[in-house]
C-alpha positions, -999 to +999 in steps of 0.1 A: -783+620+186-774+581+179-802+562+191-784+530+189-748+513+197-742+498+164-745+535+145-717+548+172-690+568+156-665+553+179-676+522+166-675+530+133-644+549+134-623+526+161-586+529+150-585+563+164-588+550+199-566+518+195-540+504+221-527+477+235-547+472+268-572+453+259-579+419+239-598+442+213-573+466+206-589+495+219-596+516+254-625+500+262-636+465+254-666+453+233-685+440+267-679+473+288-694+499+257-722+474+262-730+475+296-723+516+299-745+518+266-770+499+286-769+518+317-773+552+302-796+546+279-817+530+311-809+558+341-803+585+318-783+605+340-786+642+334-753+655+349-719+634+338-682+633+352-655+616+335-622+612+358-598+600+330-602+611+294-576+589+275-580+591+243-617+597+250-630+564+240-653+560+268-663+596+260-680+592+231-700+565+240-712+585+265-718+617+243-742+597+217-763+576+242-768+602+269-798+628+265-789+654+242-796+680+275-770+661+299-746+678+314-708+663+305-677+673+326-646+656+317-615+661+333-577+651+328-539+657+336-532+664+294-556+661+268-530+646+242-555+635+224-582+661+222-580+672+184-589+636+173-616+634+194-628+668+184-627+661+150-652+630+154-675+650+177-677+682+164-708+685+181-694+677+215-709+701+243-686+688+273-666+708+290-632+696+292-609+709+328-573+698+325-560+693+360-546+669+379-573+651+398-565+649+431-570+690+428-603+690+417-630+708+433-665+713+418-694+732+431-720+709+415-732+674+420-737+641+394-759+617+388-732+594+372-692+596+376-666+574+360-631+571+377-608+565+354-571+585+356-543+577+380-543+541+386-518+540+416-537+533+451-532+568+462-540+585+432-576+563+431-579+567+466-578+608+462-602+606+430-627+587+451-627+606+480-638+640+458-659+620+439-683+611+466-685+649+476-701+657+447-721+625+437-759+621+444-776+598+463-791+588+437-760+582+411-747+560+398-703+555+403-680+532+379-646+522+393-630+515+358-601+487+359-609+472+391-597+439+380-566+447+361-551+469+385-540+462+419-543+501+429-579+501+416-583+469+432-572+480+466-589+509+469-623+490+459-619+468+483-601+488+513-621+523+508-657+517+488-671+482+496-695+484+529-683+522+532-705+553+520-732+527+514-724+524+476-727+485+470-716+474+432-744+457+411-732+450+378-694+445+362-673+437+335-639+431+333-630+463+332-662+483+348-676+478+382-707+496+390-720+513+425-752+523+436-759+535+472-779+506+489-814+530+491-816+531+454-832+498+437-820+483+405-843+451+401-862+472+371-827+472+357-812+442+360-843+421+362-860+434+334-846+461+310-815+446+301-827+409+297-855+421+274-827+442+258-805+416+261-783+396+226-776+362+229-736+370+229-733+388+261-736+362+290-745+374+326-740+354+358-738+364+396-705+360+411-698+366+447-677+399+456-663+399+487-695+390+503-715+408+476-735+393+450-727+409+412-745+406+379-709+398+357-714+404+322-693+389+295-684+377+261-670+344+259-664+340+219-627+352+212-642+362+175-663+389+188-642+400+219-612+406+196-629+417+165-645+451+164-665+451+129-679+417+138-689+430+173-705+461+154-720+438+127-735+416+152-749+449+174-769+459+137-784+429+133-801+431+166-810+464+162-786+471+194 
């Protein structure tokens, strides 16, 4: 199992997952594989649910720093892209369910769910509704594109904030990250990812709709745009 971000194979082999979404190129941006590197490496969630494989960027970040036990269920409408991604992660032990989203019922619970898929308010709306039936009290939910789309965006701020008692605790610009309001994260943000921290990922608290949020973010265009310097700057901080 990769122990560390800078050995990724999405990393290393990045031109499969390229687009035009992001500054970077890719699905997800350098700041966001970060973070979720961070988180999972810190909560080590043992039971996984992907809403939204893509071309299954965010996938593989998750299948190398997540516990070699975990249990990984990814779901999607059409998995267009599969083969590539099988081919880099022969290893892979998720279990992929193509489906529409809105239709999907699972008899089992997670400890850490990522929406991702349809981006339209209803569609988000309808993903976060089953999502919270089969979350743990304990998990962790990412609402991905929360500032870049206005469906996302709605539905954060009409359907999740002060409801279910999730409250968000840490972002990017392209990841927002809930935790219900019983569950503590000082340990995390206070103290595993400064002492884990590199010196070109800047945080800062910014005020959420009446919710205080540890942002992180890149502000040097070099790195946010250019994948081998971000990896090259991730090995020499042992990241």
């Amino acid at each position: 199992m990769v122990k560390k971000l800078h050995q990724s194979r999405v990393l290393k082999n990045f031109s499969i997952f390229e687009t035009n979404l992001s500054i970077n190129g890719l699905m997800r941006d350098h700041e966001s594989m970060y973070v979720l590197w961070k988180i999972i490496e810190c909560f080590d969630p043992k039971n996984i649910l992907e809403i939204g494989f893509g071309k299954g960027q965010t996938l593989g970040i998750v299948c190398e720093v997540a516990d070699s036990k975990s249990k990984i269920v990814s779901v999607d409408i059409s998995y267009q892209y599969l083969d590539a991604f099988t081919k880099l992660f022969p290893d892979n032990e998720v279990t992929f369910i193509e489906i529409d989203s809105k239709n999907l019922m699972l008899d089992q619970t997670f400890d850490f769910i990522i929406i991702d898929g349809n981006h339209y308010y209803d569609g988000v709306k309808k993903d976060l509704e089953n999502c919270f039936s089969m979350l743990n009290q304990t998990g962790i939910l990412v609402m991905d594109d929360w500032l870049h789309f206005d469906g996302v965006s709605r539905v954060v701020q009409e359907n999740l904030l002060g409801q279910h008692d999730f409250v968000p605790f840490l972002c990017t610009n392209q990841q927002m990250f809930f935790t219900h309001v019983s569950q503590s994260k000082d340990y995390f943000l206070d103290d595993f990812l400064f002492k884990n921290d590199v010196d070109f990922v800047e945080f800062a608290n910014i005020e959420f709709h009446g919710f205080q949020v540890l942002k992180a973010q890149i502000y040097i265009n070099a790195i946010l745009k250019d994948t081998n310097i971000f990896r090259s700057l991730l090995e020499f901080y042992n990241v």
